[in-house]
Biopython code that builds the backbone (N, CA, C, O; Angstrom):
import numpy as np
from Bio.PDB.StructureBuilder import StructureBuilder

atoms = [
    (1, "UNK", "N", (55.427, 137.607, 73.802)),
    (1, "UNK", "CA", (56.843, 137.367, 73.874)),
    (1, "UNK", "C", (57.154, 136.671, 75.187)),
    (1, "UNK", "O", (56.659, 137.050, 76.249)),
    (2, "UNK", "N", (58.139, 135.456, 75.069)),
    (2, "UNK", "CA", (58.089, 134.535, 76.212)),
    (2, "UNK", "C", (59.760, 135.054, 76.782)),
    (2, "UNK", "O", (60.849, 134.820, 76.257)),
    (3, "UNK", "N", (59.450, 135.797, 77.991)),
    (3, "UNK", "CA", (61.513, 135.891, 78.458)),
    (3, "UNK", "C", (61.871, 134.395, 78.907)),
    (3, "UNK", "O", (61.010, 133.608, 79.302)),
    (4, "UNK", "N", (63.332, 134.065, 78.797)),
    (4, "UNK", "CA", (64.206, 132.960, 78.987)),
    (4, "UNK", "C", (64.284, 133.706, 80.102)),
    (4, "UNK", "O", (64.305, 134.936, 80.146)),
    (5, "UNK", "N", (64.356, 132.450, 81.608)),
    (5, "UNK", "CA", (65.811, 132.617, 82.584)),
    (5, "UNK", "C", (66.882, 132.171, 82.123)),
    (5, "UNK", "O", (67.008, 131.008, 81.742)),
    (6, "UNK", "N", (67.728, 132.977, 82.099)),
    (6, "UNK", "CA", (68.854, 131.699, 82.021)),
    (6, "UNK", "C", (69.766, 131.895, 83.239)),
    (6, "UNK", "O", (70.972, 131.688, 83.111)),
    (7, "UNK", "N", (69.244, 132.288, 84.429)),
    (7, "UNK", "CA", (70.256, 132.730, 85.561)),
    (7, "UNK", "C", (70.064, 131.355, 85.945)),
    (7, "UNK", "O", (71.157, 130.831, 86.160)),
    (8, "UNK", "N", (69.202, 130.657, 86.094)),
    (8, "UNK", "CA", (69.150, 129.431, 86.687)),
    (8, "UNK", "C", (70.365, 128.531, 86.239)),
    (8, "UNK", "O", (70.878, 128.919, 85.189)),
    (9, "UNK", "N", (70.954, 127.374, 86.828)),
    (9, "UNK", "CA", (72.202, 126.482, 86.707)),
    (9, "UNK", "C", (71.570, 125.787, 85.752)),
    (9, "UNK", "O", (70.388, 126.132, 85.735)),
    (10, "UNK", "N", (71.848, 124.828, 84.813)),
    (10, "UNK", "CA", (71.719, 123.783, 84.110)),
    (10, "UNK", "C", (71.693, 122.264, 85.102)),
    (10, "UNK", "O", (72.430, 121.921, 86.027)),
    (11, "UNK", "N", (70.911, 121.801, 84.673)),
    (11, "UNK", "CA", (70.345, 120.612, 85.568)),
    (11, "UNK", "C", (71.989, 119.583, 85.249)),
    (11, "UNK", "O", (72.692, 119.432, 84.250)),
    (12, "UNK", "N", (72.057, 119.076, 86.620)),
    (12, "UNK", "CA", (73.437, 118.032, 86.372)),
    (12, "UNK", "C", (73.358, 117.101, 86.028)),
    (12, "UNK", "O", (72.295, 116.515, 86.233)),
    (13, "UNK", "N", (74.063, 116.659, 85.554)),
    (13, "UNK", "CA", (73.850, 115.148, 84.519)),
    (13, "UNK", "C", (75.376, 114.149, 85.192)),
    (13, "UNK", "O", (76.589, 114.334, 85.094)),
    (14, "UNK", "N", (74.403, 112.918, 85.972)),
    (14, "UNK", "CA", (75.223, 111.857, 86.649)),
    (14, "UNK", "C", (75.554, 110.526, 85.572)),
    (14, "UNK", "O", (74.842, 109.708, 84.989)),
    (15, "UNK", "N", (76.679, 110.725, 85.630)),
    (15, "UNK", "CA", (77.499, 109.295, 84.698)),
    (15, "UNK", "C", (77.982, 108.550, 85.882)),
    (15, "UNK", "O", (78.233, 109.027, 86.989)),
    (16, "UNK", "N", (78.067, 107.464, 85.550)),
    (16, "UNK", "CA", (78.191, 106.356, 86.180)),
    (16, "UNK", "C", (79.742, 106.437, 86.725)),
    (16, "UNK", "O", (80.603, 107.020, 86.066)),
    (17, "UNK", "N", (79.979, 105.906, 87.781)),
    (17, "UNK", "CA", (81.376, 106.254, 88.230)),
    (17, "UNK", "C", (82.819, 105.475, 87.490)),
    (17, "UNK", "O", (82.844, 104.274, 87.220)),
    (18, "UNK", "N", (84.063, 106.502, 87.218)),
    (18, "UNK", "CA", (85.041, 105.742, 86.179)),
    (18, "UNK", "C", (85.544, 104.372, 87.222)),
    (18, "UNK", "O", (85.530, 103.166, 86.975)),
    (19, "UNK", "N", (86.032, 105.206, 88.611)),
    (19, "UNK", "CA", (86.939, 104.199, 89.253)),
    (19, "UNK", "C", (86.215, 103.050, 89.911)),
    (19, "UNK", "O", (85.011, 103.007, 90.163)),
    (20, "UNK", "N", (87.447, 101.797, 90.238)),
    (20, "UNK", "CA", (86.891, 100.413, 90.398)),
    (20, "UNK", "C", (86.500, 100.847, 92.292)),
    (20, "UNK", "O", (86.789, 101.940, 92.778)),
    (21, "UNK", "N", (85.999, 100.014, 92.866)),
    (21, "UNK", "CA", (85.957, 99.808, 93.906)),
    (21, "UNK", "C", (87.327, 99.697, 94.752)),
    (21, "UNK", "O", (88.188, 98.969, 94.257)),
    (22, "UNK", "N", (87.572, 100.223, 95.755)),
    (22, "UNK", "CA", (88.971, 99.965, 96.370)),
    (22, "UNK", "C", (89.012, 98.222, 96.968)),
    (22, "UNK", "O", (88.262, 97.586, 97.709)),
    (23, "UNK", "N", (90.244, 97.886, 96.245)),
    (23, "UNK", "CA", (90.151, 96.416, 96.695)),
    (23, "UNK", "C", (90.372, 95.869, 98.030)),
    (23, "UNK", "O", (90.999, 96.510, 98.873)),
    (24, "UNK", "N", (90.013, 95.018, 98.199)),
    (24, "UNK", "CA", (90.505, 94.715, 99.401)),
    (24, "UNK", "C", (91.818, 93.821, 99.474)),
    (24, "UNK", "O", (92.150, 92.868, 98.770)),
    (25, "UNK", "N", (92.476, 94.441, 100.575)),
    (25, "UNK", "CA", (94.110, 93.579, 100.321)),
    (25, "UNK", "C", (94.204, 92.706, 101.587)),
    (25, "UNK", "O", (93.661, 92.947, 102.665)),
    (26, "UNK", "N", (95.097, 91.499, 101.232)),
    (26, "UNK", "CA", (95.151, 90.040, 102.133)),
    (26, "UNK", "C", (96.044, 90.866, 102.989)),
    (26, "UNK", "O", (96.619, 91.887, 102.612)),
    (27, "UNK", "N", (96.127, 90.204, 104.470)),
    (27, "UNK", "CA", (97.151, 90.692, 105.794)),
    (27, "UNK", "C", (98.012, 89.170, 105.659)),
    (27, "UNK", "O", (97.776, 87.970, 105.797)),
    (28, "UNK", "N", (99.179, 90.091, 105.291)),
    (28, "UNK", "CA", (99.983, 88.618, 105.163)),
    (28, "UNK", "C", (101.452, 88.487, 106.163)),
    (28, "UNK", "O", (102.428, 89.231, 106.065)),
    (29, "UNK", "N", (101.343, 87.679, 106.838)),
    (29, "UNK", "CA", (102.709, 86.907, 107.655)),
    (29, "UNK", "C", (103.115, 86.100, 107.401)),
    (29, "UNK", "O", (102.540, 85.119, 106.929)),
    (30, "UNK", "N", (105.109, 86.316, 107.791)),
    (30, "UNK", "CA", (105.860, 85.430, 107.209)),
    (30, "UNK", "C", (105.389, 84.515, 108.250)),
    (30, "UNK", "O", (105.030, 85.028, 109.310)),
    (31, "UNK", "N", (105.311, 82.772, 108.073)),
    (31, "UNK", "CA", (104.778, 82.234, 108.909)),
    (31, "UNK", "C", (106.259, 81.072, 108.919)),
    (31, "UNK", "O", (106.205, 80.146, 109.728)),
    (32, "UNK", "N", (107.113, 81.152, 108.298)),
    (32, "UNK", "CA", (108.353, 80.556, 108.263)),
    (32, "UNK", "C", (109.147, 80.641, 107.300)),
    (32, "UNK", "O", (108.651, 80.617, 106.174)),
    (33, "UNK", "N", (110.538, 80.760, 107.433)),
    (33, "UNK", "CA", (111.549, 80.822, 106.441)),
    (33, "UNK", "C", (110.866, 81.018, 105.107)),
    (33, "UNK", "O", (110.391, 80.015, 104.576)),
    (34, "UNK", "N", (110.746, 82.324, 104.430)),
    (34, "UNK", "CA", (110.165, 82.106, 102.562)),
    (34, "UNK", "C", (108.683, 81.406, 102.377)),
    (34, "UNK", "O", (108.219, 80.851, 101.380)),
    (35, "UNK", "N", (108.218, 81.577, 103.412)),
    (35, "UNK", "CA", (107.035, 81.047, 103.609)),
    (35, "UNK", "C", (105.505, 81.883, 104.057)),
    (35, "UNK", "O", (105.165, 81.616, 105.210)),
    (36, "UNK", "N", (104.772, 82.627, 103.475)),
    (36, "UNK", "CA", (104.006, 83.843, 103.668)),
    (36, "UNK", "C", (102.657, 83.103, 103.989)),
    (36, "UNK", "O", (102.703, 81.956, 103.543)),
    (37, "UNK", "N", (101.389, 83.411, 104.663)),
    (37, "UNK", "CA", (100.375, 82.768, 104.650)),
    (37, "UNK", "C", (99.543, 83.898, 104.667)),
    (37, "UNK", "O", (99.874, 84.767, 105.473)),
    (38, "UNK", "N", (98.791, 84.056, 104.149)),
    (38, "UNK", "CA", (97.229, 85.250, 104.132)),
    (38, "UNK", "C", (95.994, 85.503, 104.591)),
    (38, "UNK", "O", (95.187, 85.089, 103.758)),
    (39, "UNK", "N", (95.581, 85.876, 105.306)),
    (39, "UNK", "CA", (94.462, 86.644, 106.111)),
    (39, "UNK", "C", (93.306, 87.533, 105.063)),
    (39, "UNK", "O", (93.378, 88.749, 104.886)),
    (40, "UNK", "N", (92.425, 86.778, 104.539)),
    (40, "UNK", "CA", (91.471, 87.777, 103.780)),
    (40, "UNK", "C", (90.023, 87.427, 104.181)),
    (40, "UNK", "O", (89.303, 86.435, 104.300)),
    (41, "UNK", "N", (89.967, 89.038, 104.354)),
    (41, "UNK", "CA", (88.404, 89.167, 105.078)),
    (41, "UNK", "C", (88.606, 88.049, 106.596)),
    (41, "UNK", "O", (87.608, 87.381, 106.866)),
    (42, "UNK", "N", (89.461, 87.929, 107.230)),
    (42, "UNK", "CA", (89.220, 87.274, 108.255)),
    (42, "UNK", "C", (89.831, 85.744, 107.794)),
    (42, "UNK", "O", (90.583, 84.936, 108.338)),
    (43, "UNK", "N", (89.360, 85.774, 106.959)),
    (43, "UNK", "CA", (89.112, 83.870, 106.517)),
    (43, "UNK", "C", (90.961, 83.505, 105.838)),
    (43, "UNK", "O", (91.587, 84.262, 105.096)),
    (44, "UNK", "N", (91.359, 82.415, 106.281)),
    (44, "UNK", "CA", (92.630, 81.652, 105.733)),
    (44, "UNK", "C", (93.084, 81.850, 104.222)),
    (44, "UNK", "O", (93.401, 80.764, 103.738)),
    (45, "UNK", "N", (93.220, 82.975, 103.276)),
    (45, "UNK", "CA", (93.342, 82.772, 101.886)),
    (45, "UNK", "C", (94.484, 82.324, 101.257)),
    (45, "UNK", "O", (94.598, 82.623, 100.068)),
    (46, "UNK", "N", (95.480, 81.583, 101.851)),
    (46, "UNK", "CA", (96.237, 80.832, 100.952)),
    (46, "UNK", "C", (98.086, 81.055, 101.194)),
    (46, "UNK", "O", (98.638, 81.782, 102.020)),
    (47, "UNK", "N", (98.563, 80.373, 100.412)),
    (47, "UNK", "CA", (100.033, 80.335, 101.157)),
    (47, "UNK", "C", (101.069, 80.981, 99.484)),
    (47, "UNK", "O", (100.707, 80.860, 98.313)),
    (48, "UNK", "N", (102.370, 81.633, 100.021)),
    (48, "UNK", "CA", (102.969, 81.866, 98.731)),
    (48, "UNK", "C", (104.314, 80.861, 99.423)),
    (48, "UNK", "O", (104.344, 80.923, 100.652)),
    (49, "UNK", "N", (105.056, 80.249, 98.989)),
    (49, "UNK", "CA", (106.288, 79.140, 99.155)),
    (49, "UNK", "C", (107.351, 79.799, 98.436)),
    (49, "UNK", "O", (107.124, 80.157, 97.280)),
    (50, "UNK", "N", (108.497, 80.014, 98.965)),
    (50, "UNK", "CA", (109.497, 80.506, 97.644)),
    (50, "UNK", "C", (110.629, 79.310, 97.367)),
    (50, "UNK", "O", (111.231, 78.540, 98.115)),
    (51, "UNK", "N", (110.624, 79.442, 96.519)),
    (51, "UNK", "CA", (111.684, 78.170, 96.613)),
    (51, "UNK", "C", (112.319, 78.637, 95.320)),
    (51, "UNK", "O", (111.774, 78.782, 94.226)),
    (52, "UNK", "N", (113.758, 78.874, 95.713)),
    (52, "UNK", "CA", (114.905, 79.233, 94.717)),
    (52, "UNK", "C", (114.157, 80.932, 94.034)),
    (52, "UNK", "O", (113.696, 81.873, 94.680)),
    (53, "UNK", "N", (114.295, 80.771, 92.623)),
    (53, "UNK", "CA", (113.768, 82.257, 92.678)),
    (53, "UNK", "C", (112.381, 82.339, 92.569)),
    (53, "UNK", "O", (111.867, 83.448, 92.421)),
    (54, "UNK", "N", (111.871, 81.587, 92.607)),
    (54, "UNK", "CA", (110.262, 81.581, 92.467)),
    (54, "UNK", "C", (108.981, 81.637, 93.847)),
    (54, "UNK", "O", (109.107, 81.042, 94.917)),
    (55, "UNK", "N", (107.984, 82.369, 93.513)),
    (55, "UNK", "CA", (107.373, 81.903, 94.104)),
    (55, "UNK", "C", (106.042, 81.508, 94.116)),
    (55, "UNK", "O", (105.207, 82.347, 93.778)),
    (56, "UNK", "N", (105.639, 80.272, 94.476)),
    (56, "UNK", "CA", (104.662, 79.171, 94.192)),
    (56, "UNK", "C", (103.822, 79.816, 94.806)),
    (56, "UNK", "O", (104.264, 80.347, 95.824)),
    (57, "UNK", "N", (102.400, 80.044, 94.513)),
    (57, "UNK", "CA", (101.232, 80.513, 95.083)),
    (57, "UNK", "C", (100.221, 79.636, 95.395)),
    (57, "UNK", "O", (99.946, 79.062, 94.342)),
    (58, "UNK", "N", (99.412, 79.161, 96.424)),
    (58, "UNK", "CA", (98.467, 78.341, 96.550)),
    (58, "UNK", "C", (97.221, 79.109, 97.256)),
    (58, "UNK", "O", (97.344, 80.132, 97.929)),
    (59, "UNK", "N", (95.581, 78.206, 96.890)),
    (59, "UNK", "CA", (94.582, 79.469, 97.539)),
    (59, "UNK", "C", (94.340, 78.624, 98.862)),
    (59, "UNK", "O", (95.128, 77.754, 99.233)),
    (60, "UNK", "N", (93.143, 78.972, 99.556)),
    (60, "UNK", "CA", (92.512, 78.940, 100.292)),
    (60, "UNK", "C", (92.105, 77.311, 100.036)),
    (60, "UNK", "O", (92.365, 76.620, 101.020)),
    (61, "UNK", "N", (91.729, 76.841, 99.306)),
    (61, "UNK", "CA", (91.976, 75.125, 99.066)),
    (61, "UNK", "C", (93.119, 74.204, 99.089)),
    (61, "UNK", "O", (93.011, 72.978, 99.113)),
    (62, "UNK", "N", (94.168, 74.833, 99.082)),
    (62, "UNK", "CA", (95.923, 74.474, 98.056)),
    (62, "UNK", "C", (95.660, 74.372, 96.860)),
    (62, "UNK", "O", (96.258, 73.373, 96.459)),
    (63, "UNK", "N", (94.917, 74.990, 95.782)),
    (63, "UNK", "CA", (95.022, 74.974, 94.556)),
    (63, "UNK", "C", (95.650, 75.805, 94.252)),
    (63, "UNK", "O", (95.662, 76.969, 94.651)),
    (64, "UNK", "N", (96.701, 74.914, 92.939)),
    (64, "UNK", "CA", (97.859, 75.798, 92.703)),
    (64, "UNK", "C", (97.647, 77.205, 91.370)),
    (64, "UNK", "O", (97.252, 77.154, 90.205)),
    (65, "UNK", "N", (98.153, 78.431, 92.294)),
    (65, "UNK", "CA", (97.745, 79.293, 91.257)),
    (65, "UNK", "C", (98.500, 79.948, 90.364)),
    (65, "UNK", "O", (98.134, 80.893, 89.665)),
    (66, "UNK", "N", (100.038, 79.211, 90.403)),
    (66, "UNK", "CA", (101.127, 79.883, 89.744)),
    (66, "UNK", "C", (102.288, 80.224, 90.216)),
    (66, "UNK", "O", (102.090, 80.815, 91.277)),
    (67, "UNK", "N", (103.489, 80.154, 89.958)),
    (67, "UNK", "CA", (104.409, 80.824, 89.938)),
    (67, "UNK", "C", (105.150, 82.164, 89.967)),
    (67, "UNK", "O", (105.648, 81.894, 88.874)),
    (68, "UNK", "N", (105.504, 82.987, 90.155)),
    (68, "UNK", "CA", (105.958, 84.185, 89.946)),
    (68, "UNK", "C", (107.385, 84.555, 90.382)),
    (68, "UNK", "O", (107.793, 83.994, 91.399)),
    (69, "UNK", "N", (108.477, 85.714, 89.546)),
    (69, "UNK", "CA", (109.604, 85.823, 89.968)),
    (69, "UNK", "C", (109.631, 86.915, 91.224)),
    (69, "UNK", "O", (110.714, 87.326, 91.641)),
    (70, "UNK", "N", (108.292, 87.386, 91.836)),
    (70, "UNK", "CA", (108.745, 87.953, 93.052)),
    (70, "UNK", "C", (107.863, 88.347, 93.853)),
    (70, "UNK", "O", (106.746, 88.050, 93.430)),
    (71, "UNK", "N", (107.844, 88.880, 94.818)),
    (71, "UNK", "CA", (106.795, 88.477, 96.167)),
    (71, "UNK", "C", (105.809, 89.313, 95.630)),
    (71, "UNK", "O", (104.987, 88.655, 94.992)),
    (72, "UNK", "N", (105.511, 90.872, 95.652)),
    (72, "UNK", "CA", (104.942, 91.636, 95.086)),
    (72, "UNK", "C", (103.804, 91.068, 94.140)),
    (72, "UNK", "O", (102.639, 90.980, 94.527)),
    (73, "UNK", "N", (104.190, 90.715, 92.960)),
    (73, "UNK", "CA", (103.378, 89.981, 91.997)),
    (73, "UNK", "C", (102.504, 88.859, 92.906)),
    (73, "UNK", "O", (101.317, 88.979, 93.212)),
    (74, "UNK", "N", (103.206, 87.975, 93.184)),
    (74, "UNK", "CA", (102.513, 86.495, 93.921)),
    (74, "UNK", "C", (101.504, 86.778, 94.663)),
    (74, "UNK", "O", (100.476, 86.112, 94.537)),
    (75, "UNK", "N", (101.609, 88.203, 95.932)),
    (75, "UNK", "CA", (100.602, 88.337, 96.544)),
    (75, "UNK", "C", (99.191, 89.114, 95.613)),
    (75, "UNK", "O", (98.020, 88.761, 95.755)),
    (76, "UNK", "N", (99.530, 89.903, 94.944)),
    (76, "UNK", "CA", (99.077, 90.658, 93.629)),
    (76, "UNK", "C", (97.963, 89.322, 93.130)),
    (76, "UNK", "O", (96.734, 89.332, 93.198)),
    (77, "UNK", "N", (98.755, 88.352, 92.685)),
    (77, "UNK", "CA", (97.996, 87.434, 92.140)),
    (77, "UNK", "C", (96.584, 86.492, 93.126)),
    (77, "UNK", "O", (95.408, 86.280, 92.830)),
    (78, "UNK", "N", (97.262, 86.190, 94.129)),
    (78, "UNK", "CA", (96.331, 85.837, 95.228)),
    (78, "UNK", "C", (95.200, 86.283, 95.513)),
    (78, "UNK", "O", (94.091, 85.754, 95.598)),
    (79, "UNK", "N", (95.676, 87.586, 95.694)),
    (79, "UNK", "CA", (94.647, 88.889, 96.108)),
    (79, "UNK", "C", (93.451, 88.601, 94.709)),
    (79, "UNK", "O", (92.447, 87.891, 94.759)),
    (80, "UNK", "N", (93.709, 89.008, 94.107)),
    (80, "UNK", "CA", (92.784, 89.049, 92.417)),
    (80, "UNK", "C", (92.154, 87.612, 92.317)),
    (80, "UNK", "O", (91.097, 87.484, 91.699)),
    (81, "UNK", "N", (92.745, 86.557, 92.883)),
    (81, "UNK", "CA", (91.932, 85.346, 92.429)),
    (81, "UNK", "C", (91.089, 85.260, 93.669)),
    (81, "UNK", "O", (89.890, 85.002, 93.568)),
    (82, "UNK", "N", (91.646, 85.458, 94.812)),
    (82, "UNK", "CA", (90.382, 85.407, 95.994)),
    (82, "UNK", "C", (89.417, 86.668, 95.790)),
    (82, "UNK", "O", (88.255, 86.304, 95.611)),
    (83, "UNK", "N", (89.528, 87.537, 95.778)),
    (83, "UNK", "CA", (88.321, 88.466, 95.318)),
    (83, "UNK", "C", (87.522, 87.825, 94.358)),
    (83, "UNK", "O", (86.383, 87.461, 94.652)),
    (84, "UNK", "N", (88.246, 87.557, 92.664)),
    (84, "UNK", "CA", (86.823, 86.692, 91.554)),
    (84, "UNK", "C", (86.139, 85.286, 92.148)),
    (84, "UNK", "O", (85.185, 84.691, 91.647)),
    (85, "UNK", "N", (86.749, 84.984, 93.132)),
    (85, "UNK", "CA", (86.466, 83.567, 93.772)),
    (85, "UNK", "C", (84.849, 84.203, 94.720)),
    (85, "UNK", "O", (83.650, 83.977, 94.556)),
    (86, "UNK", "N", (85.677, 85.105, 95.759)),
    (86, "UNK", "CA", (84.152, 85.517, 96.372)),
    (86, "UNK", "C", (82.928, 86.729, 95.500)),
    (86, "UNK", "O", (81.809, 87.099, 95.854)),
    (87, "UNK", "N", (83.703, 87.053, 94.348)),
    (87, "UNK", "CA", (82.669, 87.652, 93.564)),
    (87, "UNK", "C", (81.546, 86.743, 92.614)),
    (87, "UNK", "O", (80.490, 87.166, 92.144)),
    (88, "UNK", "N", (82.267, 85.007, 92.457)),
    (88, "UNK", "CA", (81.438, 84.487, 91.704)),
    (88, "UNK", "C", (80.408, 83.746, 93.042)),
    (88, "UNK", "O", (79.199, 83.577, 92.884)),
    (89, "UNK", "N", (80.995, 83.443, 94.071)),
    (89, "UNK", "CA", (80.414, 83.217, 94.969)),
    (89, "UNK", "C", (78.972, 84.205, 95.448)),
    (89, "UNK", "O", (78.029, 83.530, 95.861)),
    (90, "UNK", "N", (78.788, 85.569, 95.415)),
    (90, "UNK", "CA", (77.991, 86.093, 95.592)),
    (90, "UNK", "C", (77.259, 86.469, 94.815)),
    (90, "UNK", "O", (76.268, 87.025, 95.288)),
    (91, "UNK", "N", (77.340, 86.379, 93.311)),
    (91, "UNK", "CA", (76.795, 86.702, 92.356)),
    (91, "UNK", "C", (75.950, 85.560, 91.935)),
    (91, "UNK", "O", (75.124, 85.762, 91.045)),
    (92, "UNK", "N", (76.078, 84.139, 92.580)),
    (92, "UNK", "CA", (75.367, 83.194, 92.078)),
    (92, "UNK", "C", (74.099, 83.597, 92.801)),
    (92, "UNK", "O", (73.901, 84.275, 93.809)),
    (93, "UNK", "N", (72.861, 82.603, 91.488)),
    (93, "UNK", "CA", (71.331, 82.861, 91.876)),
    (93, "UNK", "C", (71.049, 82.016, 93.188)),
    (93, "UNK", "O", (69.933, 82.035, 93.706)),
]
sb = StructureBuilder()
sb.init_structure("model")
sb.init_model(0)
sb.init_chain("A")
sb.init_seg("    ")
for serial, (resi, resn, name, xyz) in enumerate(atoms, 1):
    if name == "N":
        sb.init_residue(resn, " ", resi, " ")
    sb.init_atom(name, np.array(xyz, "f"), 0.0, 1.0, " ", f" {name:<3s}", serial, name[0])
structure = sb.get_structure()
């Protein structure tokens, strides 16, 4: 007759983690009238322009990345395209 322990714990079982990585967010100054410019990772990432109710987003090249009805969003958007920008950047072979 073979006795069981069973005082012992059950071995833990690691799943892969749910949450994303904490992002990293642009340091942004008004750099003139409706005029915001961005600081990411150090490096120049791009300008938001407001003009009337909009505001025009440009990156780190002046490529234009859109429009939006308010600051919140625009930087939102910036942020997300310079991160996939340096994620495809580091992921290349």
């Amino acid at each position: 007759m073979t006795l069981l322990d069973n005082s012992a714990p059950a071995p833990t079982t690691w799943a892969p983690a749910t949450e994303e990585a904490p992002r990293t967010r642009a340091e942004w100054r008004l750099a003139d009238t409706d005029f915001w410019a961005a600081s990411y990772r150090g490096y120049f990432g791009g300008t938001i322009d407001k003009q009337g109710d909009h505001y025009f987003v440009r990156d780190t090249f002046a490529s234009y990345i859109g429009d939006y009805s308010d600051l919140a969003m625009a930087q939102r958007r910036l942020e997300d395209h310079l991160e996939s920008l340096l994620t495809e950047q580091r992921d290349r072979p």
